[in-house]
C-alpha positions as CSV (number, residue, x, y, z in Angstrom):
1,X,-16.2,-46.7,-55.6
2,X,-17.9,-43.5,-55.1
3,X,-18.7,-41.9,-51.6
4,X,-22.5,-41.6,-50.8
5,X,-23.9,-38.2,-50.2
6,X,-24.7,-39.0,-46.6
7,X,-20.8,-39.8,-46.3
8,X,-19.4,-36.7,-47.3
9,X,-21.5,-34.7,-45.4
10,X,-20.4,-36.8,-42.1
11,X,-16.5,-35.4,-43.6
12,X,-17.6,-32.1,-43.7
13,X,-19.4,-31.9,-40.5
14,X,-16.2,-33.3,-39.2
15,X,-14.1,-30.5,-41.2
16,X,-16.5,-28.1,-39.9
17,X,-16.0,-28.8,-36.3
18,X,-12.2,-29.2,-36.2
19,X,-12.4,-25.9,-38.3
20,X,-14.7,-24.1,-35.1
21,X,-12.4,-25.8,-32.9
22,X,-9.4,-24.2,-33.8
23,X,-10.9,-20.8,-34.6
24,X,-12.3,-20.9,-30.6
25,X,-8.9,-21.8,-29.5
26,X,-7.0,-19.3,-31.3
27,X,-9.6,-16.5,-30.3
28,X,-9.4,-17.8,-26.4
29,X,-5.5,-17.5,-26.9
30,X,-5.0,-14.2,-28.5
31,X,-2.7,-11.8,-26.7
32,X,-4.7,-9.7,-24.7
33,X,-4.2,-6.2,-22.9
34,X,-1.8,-6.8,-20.4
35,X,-3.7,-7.2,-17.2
36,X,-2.0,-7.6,-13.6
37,X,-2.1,-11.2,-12.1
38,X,-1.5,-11.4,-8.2
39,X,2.1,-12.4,-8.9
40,X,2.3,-9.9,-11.2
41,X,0.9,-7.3,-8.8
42,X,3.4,-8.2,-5.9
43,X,6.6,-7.1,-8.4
44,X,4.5,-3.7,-8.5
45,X,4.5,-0.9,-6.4
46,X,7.1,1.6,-4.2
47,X,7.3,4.3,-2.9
48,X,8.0,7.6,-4.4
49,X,7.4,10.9,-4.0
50,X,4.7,14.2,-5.8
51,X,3.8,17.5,-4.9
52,X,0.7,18.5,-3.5
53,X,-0.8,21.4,-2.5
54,X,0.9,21.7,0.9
55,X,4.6,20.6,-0.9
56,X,6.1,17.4,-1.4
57,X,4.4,13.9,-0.4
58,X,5.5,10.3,-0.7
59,X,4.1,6.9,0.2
60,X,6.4,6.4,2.6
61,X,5.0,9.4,4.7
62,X,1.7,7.2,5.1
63,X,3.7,4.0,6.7
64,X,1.2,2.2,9.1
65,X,-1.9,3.6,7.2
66,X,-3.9,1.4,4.3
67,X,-3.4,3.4,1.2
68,X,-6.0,3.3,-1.8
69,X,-4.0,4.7,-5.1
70,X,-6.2,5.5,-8.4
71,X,-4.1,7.3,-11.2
72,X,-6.3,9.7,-13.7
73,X,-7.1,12.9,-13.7
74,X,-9.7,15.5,-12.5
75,X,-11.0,16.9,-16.2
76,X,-12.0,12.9,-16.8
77,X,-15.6,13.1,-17.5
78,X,-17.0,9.1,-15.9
79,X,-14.6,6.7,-14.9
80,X,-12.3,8.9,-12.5
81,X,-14.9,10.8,-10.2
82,X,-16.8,7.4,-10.4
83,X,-13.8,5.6,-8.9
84,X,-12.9,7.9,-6.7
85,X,-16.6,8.1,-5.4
86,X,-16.3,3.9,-4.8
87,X,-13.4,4.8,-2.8
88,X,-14.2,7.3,-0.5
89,X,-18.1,5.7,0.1
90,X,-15.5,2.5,0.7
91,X,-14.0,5.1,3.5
92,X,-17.5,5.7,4.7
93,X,-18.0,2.2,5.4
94,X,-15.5,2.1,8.2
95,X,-15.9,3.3,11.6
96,X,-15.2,6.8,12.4
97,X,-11.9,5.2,14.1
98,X,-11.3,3.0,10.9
99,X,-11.6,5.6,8.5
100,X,-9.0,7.7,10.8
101,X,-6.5,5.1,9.6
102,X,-7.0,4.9,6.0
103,X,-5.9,7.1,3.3
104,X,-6.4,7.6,-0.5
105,X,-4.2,9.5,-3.1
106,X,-5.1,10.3,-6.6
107,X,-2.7,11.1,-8.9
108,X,-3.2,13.2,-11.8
109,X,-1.3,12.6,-15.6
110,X,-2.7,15.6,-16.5
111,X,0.3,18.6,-15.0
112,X,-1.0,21.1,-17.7
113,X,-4.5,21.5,-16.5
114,X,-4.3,19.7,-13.0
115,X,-2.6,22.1,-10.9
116,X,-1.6,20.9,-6.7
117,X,-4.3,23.3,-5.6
118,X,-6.6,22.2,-8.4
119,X,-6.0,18.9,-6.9
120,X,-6.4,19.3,-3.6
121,X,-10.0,21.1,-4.1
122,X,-11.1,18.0,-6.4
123,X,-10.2,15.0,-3.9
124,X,-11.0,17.0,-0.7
125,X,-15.0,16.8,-2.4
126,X,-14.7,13.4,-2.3
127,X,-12.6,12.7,1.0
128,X,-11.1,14.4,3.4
129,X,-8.4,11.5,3.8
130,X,-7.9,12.0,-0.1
131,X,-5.1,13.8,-1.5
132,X,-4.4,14.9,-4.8
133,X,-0.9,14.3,-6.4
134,X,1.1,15.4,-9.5
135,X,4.4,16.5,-10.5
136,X,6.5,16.5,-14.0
137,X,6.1,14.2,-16.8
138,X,9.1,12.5,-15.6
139,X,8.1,11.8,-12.3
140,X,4.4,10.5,-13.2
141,X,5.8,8.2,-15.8
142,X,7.9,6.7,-13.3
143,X,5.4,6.0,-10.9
144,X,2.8,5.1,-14.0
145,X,5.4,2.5,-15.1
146,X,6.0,1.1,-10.9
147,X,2.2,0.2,-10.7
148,X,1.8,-0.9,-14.2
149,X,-0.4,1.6,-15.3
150,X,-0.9,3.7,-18.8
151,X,-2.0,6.7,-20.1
152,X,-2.3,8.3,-23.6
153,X,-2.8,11.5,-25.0
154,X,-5.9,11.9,-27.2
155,X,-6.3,15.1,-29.2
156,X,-10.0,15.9,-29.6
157,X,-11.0,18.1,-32.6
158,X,-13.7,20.9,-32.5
159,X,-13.7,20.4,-28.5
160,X,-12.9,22.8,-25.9
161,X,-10.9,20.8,-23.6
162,X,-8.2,20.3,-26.6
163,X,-7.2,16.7,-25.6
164,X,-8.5,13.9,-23.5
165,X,-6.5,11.3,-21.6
166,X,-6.9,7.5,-22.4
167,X,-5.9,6.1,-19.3
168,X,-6.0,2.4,-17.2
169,X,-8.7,2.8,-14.4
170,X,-7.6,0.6,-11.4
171,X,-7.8,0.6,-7.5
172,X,-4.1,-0.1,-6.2
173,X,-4.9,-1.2,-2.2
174,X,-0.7,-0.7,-0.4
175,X,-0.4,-2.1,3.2
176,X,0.8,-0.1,6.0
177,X,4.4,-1.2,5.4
178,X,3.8,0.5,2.1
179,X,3.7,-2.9,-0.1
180,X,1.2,-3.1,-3.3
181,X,-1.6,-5.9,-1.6
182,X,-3.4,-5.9,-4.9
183,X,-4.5,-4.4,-7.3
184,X,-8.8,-3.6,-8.1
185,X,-11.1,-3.6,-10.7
186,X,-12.5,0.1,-10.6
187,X,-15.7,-2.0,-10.6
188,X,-15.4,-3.0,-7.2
189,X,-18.1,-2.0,-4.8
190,X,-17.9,0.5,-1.6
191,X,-18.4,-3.0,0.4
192,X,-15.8,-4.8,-1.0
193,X,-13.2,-2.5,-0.5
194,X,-14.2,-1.6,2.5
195,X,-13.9,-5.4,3.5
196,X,-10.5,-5.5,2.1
197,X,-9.2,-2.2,3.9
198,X,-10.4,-4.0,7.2
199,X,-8.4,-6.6,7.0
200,X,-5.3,-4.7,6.5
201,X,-6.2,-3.0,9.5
């Protein structure tokens, strides 16, 4: 017996969606760039120690303060002074005695171009409870790697600068006994992380 017309297209229709289906489900479950989870975020973190303008800093010397970490560095054309504008209006949001408690450090992955005075010039326009970081390639791998961050080298032809860096853009919030809280979307608002600063207060 043949199959009437309006049959087979009930088949296909059927075929069709199984076939959408599985395409969705396979797209929804591709690996993805690796992004923290708050489990993830609480293996993060530690202290450790780079050179800045006035000699050697680390996290631990900031024990009792809030600490807002961004990693990037000072030649970055958008995301970096964007961030670090979010973070010191976030500053700005506290009280005078509030903001007295907090701090911010940014830490350059550029050593060739971003000198410790360079840095300190660059974050002290934005905050003056922001200091600039750097040190070897060694060192700022090692703390790239503790707070699950990542940075690459990008050559740029016909350009001035020589190379750009390719880097992760996130807000890493430590509490004052020098523990990763969580890490933020560089999207967050002044408000936000203003909120969350206060309650680590």
């Amino acid at each position: 017996m043949s199959t009437s017309p309006l049959k087979t297209l009930r088949i296909l229709l059927v075929l069709t969606a199984f076939l959408l289906a599985g395409m969705t489900a396979a797209f929804l479950l591709r690996p993805g760039p690796a992004q923290p989870s708050l489990g993830q975020s609480l293996r993060l973190g530690g202290d450790f120690e780079l050179q800045s303008a006035d000699g050697p800093v680390a996290l631990s010397d900031f024990r009792g303060h809030p600490v807002v970490i961004y990693i990037g560095y000072a030649s970055c054309p958008d995301v970096c002074p964007t961030s670090l504008a979010v973070m010191a209006q976030g500053f700005r949001r506290l009280t005078e005695a509030q903001q007295s408690e907090v701090r911010g450090i940014f830490i350059s992955v550029d050593p060739d171009r971003d000198s410790p005075a360079k840095l300190a010039e660059y974050s002290d326009f934005f905050h003056p409870n922001l200091v600039g970081l750097t040190g070897s390639r060694e060192q700022i791998d090692r703390v790239v790697k503790q707070y699950g961050a990542y940075y690459r080298i990008a050559e740029l032809e016909n350009s001035a600068l020589g190379y750009a860096v390719d880097h992760s853009s996130r807000l890493y919030l430590v509490d004052g006994d020098g523990q990763l809280a969580e890490v933020l979307s560089h999207s967050i608002t002044p408000d936000e992380l203003a909120g969350k600063l206060r309650a680590l207060l």
